[in-house]
N, CA, C and O atoms as CSV, one atom per row, in Angstrom:
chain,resi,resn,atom,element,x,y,z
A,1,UNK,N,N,28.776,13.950,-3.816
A,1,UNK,CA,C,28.748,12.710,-3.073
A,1,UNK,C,C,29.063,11.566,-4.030
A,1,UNK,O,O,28.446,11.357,-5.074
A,2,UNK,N,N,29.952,10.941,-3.629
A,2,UNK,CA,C,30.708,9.478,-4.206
A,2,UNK,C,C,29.146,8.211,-4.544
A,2,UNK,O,O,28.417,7.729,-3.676
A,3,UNK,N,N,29.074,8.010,-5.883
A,3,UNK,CA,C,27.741,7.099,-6.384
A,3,UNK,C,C,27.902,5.952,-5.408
A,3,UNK,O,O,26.961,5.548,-4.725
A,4,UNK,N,N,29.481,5.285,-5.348
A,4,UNK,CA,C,29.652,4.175,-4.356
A,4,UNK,C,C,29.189,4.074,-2.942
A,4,UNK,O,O,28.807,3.023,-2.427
A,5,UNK,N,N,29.259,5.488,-2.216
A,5,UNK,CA,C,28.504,5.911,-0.968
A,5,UNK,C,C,27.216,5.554,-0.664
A,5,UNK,O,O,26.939,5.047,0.423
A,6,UNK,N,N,26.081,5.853,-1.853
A,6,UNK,CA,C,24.874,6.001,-1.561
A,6,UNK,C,C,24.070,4.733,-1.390
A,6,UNK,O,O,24.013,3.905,-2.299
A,7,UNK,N,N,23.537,4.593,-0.401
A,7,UNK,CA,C,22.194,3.277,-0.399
A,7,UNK,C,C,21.816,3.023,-1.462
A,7,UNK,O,O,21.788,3.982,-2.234
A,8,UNK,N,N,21.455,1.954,-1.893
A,8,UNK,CA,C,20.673,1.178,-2.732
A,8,UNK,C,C,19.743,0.861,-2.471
A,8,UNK,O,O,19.557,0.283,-1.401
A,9,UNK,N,N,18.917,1.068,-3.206
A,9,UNK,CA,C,17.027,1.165,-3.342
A,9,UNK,C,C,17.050,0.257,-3.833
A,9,UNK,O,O,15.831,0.112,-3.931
A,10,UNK,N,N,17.743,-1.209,-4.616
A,10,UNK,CA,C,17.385,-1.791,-4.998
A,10,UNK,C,C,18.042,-3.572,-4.352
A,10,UNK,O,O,19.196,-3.927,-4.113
A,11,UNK,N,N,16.862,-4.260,-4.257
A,11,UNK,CA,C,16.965,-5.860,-3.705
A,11,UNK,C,C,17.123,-6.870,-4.516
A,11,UNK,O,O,16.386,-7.256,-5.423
A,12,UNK,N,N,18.721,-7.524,-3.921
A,12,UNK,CA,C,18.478,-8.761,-4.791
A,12,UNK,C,C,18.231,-9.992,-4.405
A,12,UNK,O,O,18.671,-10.440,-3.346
A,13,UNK,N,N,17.230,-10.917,-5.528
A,13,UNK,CA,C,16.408,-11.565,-4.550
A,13,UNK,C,C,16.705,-12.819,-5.575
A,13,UNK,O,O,17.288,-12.518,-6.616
A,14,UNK,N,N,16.392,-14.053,-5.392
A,14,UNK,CA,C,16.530,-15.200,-6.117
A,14,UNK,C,C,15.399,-15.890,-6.526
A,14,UNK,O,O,14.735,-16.419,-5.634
A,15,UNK,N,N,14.997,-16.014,-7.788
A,15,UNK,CA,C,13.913,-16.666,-8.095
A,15,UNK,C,C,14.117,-17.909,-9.280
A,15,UNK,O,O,14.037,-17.858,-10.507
A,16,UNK,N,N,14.375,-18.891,-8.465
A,16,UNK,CA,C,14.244,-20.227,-9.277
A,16,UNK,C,C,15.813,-20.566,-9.017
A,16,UNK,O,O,16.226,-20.742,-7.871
A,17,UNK,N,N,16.758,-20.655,-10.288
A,17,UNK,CA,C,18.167,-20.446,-10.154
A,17,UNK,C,C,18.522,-19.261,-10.419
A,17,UNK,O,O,19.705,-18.947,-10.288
A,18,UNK,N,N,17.674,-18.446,-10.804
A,18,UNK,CA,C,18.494,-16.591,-11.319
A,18,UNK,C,C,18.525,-15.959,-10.419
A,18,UNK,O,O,17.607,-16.195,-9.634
A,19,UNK,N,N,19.274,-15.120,-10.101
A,19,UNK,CA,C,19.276,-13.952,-9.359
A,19,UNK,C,C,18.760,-12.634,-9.902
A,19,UNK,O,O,19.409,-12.101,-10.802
A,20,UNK,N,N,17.498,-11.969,-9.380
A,20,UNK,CA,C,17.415,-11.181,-10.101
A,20,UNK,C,C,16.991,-10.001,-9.030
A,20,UNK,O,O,16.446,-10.273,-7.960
A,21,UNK,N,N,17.372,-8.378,-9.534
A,21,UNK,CA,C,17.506,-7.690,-8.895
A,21,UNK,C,C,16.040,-6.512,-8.627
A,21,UNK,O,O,15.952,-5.728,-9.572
A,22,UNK,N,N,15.082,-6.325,-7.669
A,22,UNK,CA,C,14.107,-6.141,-7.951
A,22,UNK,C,C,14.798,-4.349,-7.269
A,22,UNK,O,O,15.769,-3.967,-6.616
A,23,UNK,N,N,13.422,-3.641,-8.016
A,23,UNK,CA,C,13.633,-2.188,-6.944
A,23,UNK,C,C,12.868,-2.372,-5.681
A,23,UNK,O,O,11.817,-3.012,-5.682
A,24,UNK,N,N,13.306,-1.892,-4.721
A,24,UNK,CA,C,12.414,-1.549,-3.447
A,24,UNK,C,C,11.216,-0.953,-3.607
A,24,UNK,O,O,11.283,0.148,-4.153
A,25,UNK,N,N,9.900,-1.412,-3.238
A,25,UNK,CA,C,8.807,-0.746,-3.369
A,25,UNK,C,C,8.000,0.029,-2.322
A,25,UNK,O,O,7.318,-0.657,-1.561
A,26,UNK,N,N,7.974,1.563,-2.151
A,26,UNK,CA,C,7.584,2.031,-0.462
A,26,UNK,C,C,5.877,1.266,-0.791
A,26,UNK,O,O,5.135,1.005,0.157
A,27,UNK,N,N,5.554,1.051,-1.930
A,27,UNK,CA,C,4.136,0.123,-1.221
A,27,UNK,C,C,4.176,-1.092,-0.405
A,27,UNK,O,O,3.363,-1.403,0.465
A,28,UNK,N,N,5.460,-1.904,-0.872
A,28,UNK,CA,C,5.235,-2.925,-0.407
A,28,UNK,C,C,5.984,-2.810,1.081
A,28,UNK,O,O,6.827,-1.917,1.005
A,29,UNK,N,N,5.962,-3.361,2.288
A,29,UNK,CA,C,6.857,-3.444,3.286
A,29,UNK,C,C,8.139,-4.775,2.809
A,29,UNK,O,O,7.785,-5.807,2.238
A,30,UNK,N,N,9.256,-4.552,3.087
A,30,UNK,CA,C,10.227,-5.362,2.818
A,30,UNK,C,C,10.245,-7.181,3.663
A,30,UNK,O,O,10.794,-8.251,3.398
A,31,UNK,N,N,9.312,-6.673,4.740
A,31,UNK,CA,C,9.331,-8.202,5.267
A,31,UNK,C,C,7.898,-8.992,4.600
A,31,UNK,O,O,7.556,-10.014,5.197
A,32,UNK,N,N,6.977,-8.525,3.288
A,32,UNK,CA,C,6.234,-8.707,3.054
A,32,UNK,C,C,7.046,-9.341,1.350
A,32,UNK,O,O,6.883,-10.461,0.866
A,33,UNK,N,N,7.816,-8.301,0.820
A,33,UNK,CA,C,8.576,-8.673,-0.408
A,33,UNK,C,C,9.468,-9.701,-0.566
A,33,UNK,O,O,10.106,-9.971,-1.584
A,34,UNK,N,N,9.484,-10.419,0.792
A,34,UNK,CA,C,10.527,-11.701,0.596
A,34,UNK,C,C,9.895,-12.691,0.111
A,34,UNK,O,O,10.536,-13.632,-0.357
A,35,UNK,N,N,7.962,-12.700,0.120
A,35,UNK,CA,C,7.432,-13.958,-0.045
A,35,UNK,C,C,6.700,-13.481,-1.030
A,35,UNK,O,O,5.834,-14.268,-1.414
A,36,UNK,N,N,6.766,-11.972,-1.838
A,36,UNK,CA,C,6.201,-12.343,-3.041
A,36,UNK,C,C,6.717,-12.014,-4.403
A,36,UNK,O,O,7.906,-11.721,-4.277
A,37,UNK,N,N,6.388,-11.944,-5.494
A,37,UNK,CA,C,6.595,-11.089,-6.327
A,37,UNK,C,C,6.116,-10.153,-7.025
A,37,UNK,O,O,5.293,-10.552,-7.849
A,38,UNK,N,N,6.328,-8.925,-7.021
A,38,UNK,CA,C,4.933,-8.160,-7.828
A,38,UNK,C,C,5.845,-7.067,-8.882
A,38,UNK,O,O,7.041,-6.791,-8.976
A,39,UNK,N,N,4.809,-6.701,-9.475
A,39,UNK,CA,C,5.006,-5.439,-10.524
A,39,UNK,C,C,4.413,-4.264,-10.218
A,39,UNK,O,O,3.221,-4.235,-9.913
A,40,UNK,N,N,5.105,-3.256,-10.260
A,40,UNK,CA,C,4.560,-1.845,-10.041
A,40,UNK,C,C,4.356,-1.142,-10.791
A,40,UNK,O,O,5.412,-0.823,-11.337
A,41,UNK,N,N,3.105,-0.397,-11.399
A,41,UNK,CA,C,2.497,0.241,-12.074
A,41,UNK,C,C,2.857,1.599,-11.648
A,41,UNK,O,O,2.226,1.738,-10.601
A,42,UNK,N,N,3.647,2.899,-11.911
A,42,UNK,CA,C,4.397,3.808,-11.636
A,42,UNK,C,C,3.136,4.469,-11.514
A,42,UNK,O,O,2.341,4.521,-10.575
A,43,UNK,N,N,3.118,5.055,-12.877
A,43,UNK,CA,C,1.439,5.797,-13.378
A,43,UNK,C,C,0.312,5.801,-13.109
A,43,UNK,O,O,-0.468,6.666,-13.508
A,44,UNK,N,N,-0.031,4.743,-12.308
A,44,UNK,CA,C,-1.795,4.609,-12.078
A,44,UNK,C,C,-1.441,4.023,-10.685
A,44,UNK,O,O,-2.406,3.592,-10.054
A,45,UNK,N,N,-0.069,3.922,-10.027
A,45,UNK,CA,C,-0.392,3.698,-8.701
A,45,UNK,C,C,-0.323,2.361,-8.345
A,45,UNK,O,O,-0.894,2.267,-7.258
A,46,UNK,N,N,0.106,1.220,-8.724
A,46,UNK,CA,C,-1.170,0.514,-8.604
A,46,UNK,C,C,0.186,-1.017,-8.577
A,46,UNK,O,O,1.120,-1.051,-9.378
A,47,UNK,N,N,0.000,-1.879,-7.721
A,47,UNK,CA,C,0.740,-3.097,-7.695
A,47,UNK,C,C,0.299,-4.160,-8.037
A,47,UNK,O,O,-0.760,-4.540,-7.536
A,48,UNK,N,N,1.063,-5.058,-9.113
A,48,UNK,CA,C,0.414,-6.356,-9.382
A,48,UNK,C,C,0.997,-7.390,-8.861
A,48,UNK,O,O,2.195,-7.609,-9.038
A,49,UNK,N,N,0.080,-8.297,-8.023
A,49,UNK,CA,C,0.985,-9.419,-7.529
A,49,UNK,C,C,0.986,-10.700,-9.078
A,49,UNK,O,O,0.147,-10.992,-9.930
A,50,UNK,N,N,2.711,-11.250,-8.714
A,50,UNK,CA,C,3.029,-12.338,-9.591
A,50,UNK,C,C,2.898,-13.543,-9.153
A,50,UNK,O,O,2.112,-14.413,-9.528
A,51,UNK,N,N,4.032,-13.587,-7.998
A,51,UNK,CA,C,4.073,-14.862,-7.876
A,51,UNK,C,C,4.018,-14.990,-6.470
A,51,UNK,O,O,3.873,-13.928,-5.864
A,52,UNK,N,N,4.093,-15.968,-5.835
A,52,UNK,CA,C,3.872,-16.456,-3.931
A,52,UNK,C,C,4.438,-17.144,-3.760
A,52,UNK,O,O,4.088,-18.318,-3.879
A,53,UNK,N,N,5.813,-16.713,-3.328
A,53,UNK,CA,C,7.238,-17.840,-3.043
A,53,UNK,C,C,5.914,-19.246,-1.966
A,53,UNK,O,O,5.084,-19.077,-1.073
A,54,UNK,N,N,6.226,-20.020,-2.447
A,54,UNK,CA,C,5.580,-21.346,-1.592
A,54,UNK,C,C,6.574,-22.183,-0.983
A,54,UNK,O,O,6.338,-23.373,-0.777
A,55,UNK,N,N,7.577,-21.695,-0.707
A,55,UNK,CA,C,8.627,-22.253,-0.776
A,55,UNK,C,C,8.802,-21.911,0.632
A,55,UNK,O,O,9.478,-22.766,1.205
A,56,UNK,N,N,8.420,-20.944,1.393
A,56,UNK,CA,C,8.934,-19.739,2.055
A,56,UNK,C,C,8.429,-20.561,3.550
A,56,UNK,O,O,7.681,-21.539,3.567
A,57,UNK,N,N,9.042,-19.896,4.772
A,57,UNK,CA,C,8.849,-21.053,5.892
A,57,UNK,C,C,7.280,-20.684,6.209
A,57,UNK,O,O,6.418,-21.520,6.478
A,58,UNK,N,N,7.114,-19.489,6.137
A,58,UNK,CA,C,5.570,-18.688,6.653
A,58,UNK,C,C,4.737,-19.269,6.207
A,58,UNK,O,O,3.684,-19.411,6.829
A,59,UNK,N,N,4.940,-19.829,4.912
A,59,UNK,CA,C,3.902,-20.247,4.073
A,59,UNK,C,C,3.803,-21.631,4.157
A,59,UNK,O,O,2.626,-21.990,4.166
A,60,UNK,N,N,4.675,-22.614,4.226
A,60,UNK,CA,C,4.851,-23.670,4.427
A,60,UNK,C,C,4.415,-24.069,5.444
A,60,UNK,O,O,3.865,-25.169,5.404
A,61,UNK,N,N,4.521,-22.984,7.395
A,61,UNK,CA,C,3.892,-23.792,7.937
A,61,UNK,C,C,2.705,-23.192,8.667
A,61,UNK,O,O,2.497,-23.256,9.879
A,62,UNK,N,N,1.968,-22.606,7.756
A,62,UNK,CA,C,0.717,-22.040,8.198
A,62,UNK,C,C,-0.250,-23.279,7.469
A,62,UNK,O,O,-0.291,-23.716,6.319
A,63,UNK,N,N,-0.991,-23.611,8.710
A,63,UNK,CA,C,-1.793,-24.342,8.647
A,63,UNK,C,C,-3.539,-23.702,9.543
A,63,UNK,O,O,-3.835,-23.393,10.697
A,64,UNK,N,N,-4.263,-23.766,8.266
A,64,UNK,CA,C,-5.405,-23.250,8.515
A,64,UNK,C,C,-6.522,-23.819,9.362
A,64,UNK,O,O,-6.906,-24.885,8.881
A,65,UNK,N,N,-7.138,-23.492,10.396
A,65,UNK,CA,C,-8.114,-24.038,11.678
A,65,UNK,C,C,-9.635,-24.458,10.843
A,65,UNK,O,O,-10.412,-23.618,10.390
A,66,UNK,N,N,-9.798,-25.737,10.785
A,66,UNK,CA,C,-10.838,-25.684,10.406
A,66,UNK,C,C,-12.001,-26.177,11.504
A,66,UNK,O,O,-12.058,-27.292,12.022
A,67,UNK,N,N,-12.808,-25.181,11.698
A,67,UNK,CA,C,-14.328,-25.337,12.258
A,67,UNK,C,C,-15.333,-25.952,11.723
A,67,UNK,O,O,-15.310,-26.380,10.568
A,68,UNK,N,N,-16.361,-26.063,12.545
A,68,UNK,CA,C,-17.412,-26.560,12.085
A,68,UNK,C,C,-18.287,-25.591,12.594
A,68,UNK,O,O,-18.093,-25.172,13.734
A,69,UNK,N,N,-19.449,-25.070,11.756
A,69,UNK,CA,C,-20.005,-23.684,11.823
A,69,UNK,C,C,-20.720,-23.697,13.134
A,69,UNK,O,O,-20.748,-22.583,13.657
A,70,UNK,N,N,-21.331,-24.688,13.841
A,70,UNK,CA,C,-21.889,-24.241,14.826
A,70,UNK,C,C,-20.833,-24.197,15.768
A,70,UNK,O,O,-20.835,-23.251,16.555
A,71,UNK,N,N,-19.519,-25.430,15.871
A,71,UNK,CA,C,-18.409,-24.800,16.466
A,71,UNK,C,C,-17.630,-23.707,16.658
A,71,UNK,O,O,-16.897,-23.353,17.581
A,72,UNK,N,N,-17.943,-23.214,15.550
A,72,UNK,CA,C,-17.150,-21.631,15.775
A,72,UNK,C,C,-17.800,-20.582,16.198
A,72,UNK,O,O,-17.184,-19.729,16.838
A,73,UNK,N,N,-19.031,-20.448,15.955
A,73,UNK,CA,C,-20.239,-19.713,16.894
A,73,UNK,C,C,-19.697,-19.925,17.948
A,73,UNK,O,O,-19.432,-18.919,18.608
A,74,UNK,N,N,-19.344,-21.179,18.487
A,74,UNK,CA,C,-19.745,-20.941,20.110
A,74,UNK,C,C,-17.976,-20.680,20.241
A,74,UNK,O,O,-17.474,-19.970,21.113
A,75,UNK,N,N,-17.565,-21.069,19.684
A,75,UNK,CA,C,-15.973,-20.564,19.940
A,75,UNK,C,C,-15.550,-19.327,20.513
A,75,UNK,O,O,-15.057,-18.968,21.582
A,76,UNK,N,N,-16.022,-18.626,19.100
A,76,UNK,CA,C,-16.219,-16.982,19.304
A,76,UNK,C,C,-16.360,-16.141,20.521
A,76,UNK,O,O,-15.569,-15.345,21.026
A,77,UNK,N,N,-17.998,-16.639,21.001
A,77,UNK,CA,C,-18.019,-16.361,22.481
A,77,UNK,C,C,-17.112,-16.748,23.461
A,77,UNK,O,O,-16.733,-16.027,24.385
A,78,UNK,N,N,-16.841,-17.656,23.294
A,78,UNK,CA,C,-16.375,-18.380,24.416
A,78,UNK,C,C,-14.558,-17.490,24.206
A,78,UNK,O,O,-14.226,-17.418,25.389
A,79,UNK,N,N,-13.683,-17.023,23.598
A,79,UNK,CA,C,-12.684,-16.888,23.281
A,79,UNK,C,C,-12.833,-14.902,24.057
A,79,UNK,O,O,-12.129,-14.288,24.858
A,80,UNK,N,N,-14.164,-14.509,23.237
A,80,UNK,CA,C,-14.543,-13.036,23.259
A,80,UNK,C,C,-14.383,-13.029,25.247
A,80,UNK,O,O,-13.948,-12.061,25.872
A,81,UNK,N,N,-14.759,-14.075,25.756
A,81,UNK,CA,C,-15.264,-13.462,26.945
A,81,UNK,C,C,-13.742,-14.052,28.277
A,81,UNK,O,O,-13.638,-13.637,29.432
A,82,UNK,N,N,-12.868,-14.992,27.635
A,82,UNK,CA,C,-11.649,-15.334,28.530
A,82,UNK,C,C,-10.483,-14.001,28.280
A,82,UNK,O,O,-9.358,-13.881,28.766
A,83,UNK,N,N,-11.221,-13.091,27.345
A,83,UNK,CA,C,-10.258,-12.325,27.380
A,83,UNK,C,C,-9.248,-12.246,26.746
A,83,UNK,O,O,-8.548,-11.239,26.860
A,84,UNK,N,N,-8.842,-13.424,25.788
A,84,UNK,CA,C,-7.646,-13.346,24.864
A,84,UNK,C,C,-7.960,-13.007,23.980
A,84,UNK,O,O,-9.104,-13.052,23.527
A,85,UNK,N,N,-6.566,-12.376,23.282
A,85,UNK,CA,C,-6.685,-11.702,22.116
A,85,UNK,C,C,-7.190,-12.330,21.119
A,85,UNK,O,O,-7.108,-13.559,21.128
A,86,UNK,N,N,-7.827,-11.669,20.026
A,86,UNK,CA,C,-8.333,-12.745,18.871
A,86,UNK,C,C,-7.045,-12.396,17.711
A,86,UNK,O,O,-6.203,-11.498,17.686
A,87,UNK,N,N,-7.365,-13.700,16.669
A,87,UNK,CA,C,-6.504,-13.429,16.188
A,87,UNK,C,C,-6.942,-12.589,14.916
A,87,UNK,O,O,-8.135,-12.498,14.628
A,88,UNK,N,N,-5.969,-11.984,14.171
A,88,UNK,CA,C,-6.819,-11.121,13.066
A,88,UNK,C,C,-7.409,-11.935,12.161
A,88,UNK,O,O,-7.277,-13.150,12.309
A,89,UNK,N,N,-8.065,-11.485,11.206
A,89,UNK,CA,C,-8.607,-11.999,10.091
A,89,UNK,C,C,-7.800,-11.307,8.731
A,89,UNK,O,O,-7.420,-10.142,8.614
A,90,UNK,N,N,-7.677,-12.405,7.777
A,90,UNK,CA,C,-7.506,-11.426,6.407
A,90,UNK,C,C,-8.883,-11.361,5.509
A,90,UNK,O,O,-9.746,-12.171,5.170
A,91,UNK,N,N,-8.656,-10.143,5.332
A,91,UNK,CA,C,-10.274,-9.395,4.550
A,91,UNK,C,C,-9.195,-8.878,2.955
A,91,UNK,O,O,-8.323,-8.013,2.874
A,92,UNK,N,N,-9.883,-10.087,1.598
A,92,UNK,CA,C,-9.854,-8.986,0.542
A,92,UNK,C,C,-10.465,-8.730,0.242
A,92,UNK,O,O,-11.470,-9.430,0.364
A,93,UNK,N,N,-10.567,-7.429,-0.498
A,93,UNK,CA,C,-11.408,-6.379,-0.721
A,93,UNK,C,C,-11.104,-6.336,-1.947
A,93,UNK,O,O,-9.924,-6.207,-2.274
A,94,UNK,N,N,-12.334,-6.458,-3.088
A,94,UNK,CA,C,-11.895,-6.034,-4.658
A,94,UNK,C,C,-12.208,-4.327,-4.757
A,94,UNK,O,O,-13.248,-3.831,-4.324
A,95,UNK,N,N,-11.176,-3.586,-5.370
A,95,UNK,CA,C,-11.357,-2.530,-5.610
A,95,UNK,C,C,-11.296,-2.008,-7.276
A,95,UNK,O,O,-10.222,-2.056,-7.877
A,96,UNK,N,N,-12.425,-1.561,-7.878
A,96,UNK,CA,C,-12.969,-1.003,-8.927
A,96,UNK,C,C,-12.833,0.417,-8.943
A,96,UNK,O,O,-13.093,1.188,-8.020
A,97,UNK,N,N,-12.310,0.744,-10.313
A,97,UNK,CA,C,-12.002,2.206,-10.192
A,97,UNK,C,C,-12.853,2.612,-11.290
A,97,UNK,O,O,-12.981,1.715,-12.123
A,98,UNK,N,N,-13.615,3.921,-11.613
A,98,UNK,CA,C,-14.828,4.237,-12.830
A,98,UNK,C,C,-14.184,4.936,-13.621
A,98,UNK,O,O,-13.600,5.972,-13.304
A,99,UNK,N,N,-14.229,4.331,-15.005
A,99,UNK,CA,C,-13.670,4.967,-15.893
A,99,UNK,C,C,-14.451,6.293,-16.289
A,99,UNK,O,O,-15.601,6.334,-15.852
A,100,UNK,N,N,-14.142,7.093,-16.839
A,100,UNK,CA,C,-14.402,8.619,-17.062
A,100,UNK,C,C,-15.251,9.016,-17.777
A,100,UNK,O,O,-15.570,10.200,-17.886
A,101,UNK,N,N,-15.814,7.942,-18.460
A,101,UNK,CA,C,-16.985,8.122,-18.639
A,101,UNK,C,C,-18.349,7.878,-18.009
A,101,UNK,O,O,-19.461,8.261,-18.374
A,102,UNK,N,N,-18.070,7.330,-17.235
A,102,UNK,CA,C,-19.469,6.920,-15.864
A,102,UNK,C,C,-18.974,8.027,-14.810
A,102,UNK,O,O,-19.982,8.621,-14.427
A,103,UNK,N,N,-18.144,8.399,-14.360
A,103,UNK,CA,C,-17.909,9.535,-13.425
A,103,UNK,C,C,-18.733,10.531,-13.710
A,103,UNK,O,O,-18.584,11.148,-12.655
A,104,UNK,N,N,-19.912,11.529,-14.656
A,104,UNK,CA,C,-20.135,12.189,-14.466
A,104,UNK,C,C,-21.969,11.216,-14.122
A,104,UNK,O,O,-22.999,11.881,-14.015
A,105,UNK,N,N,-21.973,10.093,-14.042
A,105,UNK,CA,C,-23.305,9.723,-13.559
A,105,UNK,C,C,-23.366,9.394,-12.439
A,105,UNK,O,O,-24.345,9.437,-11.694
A,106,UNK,N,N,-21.902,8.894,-12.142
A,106,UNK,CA,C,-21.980,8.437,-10.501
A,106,UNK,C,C,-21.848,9.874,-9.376
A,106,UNK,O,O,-22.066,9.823,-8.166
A,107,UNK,N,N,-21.472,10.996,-10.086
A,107,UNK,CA,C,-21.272,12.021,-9.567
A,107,UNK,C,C,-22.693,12.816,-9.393
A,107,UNK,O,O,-22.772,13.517,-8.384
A,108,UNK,N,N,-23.742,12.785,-10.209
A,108,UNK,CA,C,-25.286,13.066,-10.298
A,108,UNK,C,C,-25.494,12.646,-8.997
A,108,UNK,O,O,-25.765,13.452,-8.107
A,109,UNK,N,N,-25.362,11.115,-8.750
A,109,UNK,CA,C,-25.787,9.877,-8.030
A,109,UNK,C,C,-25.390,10.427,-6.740
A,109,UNK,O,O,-26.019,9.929,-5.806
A,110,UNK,N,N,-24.400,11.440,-6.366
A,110,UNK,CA,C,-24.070,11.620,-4.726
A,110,UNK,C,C,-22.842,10.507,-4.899
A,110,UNK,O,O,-22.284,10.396,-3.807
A,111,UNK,N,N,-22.461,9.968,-5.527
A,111,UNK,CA,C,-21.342,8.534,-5.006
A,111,UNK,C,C,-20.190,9.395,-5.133
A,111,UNK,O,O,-20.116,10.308,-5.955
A,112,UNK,N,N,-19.426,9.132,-4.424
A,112,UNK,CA,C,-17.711,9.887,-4.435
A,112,UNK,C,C,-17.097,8.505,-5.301
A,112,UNK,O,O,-17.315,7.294,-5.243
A,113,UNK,N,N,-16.279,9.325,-6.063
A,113,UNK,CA,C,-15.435,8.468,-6.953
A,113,UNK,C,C,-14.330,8.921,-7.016
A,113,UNK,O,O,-13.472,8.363,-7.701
């Protein structure tokens, strides 16, 4: 098969005035890689975010709802019970991995690691 034939796994994307050519990442989804930048850790799995195009329209015109806590209590209900959809939430989650030397205590412990 002709090298010229085959798809390209790899995106080129513009950051600042350079053009620079990133690989496709199956972690990341591609409509997610337009607004950021990250590094991929081959070996341990593992993605680092760089940078957060701010530039980008998503980002530019998301504008965040601000409540007032007893307002949003009653919001809640009141939203839960007309039946419309809610909207999602973003949840991060820090994730810690045990280095190999505590694995055989957390393993005593019943904890899956």
């Amino acid at each position: 098969m002709d090298a010229d034939l085959e798809p390209s796994m790899d995106e080129t994307i513009l950051v600042g005035d350079d053009l620079m050519t990133r690989p496709s990442s199956p972690i990341i989804p591609p409509e997610i890689a337009s607004h950021i930048s990250s590094k991929e850790n081959k070996h341990k799995k593992e993605v680092m975010l760089l940078d957060v195009n701010r530039k980008h329209s998503d980002y530019t015109s998301f504008k965040p709802e601000k409540l007032q806590p007893q307002m949003a209590a009653d919001n809640s209900v009141s939203v839960a019970s007309e039946g419309q959809p809610q909207r999602p939430t973003l949840e991060v989650v820090e994730i810690y991995k045990s280095s190999v030397s505590v694995n055989p205590i957390l393993g005593a412990l019943g904890v899956d690691t």
